[in-house]
C-alpha positions as CSV (number, residue, x, y, z in Angstrom):
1,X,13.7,-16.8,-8.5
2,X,13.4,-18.3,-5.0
3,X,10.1,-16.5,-3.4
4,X,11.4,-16.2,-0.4
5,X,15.1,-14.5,0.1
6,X,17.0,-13.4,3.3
7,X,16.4,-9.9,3.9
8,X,18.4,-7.0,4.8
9,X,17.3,-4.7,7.5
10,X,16.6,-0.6,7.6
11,X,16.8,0.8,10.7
12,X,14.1,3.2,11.8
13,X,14.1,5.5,15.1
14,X,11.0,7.7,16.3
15,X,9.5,8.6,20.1
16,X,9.3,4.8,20.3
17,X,12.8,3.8,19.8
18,X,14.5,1.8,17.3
19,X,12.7,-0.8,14.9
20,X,14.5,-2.6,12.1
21,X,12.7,-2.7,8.5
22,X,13.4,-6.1,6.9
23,X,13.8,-5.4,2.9
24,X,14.9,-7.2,0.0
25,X,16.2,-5.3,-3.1
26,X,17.3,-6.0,-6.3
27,X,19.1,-4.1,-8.8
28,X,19.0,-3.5,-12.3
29,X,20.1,-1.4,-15.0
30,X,16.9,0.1,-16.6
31,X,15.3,3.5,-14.7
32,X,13.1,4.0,-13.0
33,X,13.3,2.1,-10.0
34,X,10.4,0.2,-8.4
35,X,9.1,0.6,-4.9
36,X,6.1,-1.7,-3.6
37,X,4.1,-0.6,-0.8
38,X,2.3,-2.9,0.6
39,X,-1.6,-3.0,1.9
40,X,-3.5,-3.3,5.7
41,X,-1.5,-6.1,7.9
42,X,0.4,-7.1,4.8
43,X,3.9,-7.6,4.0
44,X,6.6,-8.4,1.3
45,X,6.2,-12.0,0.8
46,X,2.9,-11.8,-0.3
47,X,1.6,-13.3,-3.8
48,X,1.2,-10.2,-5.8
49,X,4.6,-8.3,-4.5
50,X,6.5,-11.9,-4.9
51,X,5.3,-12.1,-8.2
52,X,6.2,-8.0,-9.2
53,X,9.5,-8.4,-7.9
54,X,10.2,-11.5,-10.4
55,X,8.6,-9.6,-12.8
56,X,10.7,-6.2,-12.9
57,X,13.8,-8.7,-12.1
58,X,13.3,-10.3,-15.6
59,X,13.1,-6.7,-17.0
60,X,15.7,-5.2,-15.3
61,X,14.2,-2.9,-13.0
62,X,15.3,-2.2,-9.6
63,X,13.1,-3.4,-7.1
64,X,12.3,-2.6,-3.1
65,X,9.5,-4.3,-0.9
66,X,9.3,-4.9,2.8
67,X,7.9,-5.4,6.0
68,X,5.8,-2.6,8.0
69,X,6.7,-2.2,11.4
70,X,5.0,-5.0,13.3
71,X,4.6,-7.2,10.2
72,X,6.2,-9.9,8.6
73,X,9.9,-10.3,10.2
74,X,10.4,-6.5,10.5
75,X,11.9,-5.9,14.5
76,X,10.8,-3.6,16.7
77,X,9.2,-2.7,20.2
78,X,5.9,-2.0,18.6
79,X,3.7,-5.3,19.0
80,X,0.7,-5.3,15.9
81,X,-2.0,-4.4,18.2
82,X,0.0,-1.3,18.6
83,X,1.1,-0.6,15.1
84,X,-0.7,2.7,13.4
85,X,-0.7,4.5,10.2
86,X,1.7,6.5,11.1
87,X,4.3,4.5,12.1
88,X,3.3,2.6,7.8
89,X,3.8,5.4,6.3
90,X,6.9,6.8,8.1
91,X,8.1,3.3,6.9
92,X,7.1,3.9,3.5
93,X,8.9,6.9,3.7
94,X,12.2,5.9,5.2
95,X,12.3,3.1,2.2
96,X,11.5,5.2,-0.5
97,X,14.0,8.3,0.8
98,X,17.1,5.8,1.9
99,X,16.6,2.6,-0.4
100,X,16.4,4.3,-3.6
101,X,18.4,6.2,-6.4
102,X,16.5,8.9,-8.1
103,X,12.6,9.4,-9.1
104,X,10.7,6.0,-8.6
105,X,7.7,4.0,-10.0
106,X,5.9,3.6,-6.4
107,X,3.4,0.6,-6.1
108,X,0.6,1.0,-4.1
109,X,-1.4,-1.4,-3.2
110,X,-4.6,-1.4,-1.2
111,X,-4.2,1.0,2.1
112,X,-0.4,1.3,0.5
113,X,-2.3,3.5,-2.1
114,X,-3.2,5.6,0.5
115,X,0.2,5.9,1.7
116,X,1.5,6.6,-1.7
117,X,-0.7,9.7,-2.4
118,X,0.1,11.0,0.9
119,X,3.6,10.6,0.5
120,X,3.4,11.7,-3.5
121,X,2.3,14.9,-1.8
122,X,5.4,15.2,0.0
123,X,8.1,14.2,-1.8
124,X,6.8,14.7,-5.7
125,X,10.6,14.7,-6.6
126,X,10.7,11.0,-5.8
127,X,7.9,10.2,-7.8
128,X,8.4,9.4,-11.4
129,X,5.1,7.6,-11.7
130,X,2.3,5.8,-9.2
131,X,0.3,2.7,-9.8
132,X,-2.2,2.2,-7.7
133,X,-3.7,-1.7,-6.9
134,X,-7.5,-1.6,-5.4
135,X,-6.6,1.4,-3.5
136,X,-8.3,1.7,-0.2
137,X,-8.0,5.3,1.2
138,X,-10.0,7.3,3.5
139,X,-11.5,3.5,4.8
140,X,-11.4,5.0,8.6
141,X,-15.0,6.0,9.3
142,X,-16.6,3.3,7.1
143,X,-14.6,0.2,9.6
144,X,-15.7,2.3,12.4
145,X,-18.7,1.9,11.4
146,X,-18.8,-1.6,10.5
147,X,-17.1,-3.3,13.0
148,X,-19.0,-1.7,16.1
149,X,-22.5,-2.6,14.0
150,X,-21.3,-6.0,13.7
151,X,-20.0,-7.2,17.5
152,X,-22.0,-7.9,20.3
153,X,-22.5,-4.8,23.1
154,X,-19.5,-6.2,25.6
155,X,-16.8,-6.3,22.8
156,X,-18.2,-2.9,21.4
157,X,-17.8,-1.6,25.0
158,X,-14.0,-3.1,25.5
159,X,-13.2,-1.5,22.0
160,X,-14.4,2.0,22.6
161,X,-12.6,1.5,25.7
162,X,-8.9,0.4,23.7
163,X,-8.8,-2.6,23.7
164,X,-8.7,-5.4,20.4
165,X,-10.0,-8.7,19.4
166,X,-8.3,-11.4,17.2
167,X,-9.6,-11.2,13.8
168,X,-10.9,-14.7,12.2
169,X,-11.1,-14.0,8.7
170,X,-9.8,-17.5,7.2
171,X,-8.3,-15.5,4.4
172,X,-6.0,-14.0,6.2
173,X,-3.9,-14.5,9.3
174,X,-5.2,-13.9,12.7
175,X,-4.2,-10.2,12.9
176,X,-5.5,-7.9,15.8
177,X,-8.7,-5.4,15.5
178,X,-9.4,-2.3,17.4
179,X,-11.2,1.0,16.8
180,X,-8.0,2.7,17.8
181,X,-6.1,1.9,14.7
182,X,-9.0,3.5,12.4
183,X,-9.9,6.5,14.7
184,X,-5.9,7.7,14.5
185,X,-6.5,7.3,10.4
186,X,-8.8,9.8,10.1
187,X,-6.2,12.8,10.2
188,X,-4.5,11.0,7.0
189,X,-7.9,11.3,4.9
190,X,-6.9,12.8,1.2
191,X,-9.0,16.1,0.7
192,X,-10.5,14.8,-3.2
193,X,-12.9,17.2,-3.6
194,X,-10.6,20.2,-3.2
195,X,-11.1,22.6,-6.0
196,X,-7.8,22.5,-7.3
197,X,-7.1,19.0,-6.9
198,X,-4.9,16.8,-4.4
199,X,-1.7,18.2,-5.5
200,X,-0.5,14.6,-7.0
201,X,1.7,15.5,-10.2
202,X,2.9,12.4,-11.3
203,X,1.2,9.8,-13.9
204,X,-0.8,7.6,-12.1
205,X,-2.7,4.4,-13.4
206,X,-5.7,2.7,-11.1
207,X,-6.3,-1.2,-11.6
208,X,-9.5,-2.0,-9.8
209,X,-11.2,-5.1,-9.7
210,X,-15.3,-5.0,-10.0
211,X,-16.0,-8.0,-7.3
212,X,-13.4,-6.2,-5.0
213,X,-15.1,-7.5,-1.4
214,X,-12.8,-5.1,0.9
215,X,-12.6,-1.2,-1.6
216,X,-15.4,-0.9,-3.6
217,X,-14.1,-0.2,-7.3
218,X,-16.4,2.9,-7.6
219,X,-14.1,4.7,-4.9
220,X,-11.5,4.9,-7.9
221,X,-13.4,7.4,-9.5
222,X,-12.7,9.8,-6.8
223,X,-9.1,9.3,-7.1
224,X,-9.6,9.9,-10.6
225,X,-11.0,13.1,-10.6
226,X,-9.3,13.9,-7.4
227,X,-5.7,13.9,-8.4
228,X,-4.1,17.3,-9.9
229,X,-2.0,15.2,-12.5
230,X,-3.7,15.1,-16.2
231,X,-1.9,11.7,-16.7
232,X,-4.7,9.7,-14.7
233,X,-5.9,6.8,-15.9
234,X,-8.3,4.2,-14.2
235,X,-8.6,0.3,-15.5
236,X,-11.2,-1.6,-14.0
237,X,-11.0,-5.8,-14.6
238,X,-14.1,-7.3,-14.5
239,X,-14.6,-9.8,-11.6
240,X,-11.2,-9.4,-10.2
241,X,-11.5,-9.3,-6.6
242,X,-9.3,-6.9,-4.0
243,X,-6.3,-8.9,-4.3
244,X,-5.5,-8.3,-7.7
245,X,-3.0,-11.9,-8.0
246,X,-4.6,-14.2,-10.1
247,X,-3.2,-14.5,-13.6
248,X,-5.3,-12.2,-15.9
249,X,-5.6,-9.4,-13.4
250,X,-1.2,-9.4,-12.8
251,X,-1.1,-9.3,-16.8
252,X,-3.0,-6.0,-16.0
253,X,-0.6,-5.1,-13.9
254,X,2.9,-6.0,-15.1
255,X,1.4,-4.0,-18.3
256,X,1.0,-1.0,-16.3
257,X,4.5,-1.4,-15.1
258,X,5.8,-1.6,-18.9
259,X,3.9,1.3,-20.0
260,X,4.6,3.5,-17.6
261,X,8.8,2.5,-17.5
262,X,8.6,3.2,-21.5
263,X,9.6,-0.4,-21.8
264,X,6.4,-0.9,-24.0
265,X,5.0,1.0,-26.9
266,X,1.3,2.4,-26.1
């Protein structure tokens, strides 16, 4: 399969105005469908949901991912310096209400784990199962922390204030930071140590790698215990780092897919 296809487009509409989701989709005859949420300033034609989509293609399992709003060539008012969690997981949201048939395998990877337990909480009826990739969730406080510890007094001061800086990570493309962004997460945190459990019902399966550089692995284990669901289990691949898209560590992950679509005996 060509990696990168024409997308279509989902319109979304909220106090903002109008922004336009690009997607690509493909069918298939098997059940349940697939959904891929993707992770922090990422978007559909990355490695690891390229690489699912030709994977649940060659099985015959519908497949969804896309473009947040202000990422990748989604459309919209909303420049990336102004893009927030909310306006990710209403995405997620609109995609996984409007773009699918019936109960769905939802992929979640990094900060799209996140996503996917919140909206797991909402919607359980559109949840047949969750797999989570290096999940990053409740992160807010922790960045907060780290990026004001880490720049010099006059950016500090110009980021408490609201403004952003260009991020030079050379693994990544130049994508804009601000304190903003992080301090409007912080009503999203998951409540994990509530007695009865975060009320997620579905089976879930964790892949976490052990040299993960941006989610440390051991923040699985809350998930693990945190979920309401009996059907929890957490896989942990040794030296696989946050993005989860080398070889070894997507056999991980296409044999979570398998297993939890019945397509492979346990």
């Amino acid at each position: 399969m060509d990696d990168k296809k024409s997308p279509s487009f989902l319109k979304v509409v909220d106090e903002s105005g109008e922004r336009r989701l690009a997607y690509v989709k493909a069918e298939g005859s098997r059940l349940p469908g697939v959904v891929y949420i993707p992770g922090f300033m990422s978007h559909k034609d990355a490695q690891k949901p390229v690489a699912v989509h030709n994977f649940c293609t060659q099985h015959g399992l519908p497949f969804v991912r896309y473009d947040p709003t202000a990422l990748g060539e989604s459309e919209g008012p909303i420049e990336q310096k102004d893009a927030r969690l909310h306006h990710w997981l209403q995405d997620a949201e609109e995609v996984l209400l409007r773009l699918t048939d019936g109960p769905q395998l939802v992929i979640g990877s990094s900060m799209g784990g996140w996503i996917s337990s919140l909206l797991a909480k909402k919607h359980p009826d559109k949840f047949h199962s969750m797999l989570l990739l290096a999940p990053s969730i409740n992160f807010a406080n922790y960045y907060i922390d780290k990026i004001t510890k880490k720049v010099p007094p006059a950016v500090r001061q110009h980021l408490e204030a609201g403004g952003h800086y260009q991020s030079k990570d050379p693994r990544y493309e130049p994508y804009p930071v601000s304190l903003t962004v992080f301090k409007e997460m912080i009503p999203y945190e998951l409540p994990l140590d509530e007695p009865d459990g975060f009320p997620v019902t579905c089976p879930v399966r964790i892949i976490h790698g052990t040299k993960d550089e941006f989610s440390p692995f051991e923040n699985s284990l809350k998930l693990l215990k945190g979920f309401q669901s009996n059907d929890v289990q957490l896989i942990y691949v040794k030296d696989a780092q946050h993005d989860l898209d080398t070889p070894p560590a997507l056999h991980v992950v296409f044999d979570a897919i398998l297993k939890l679509c019945g397509l492979s005996k346990l």
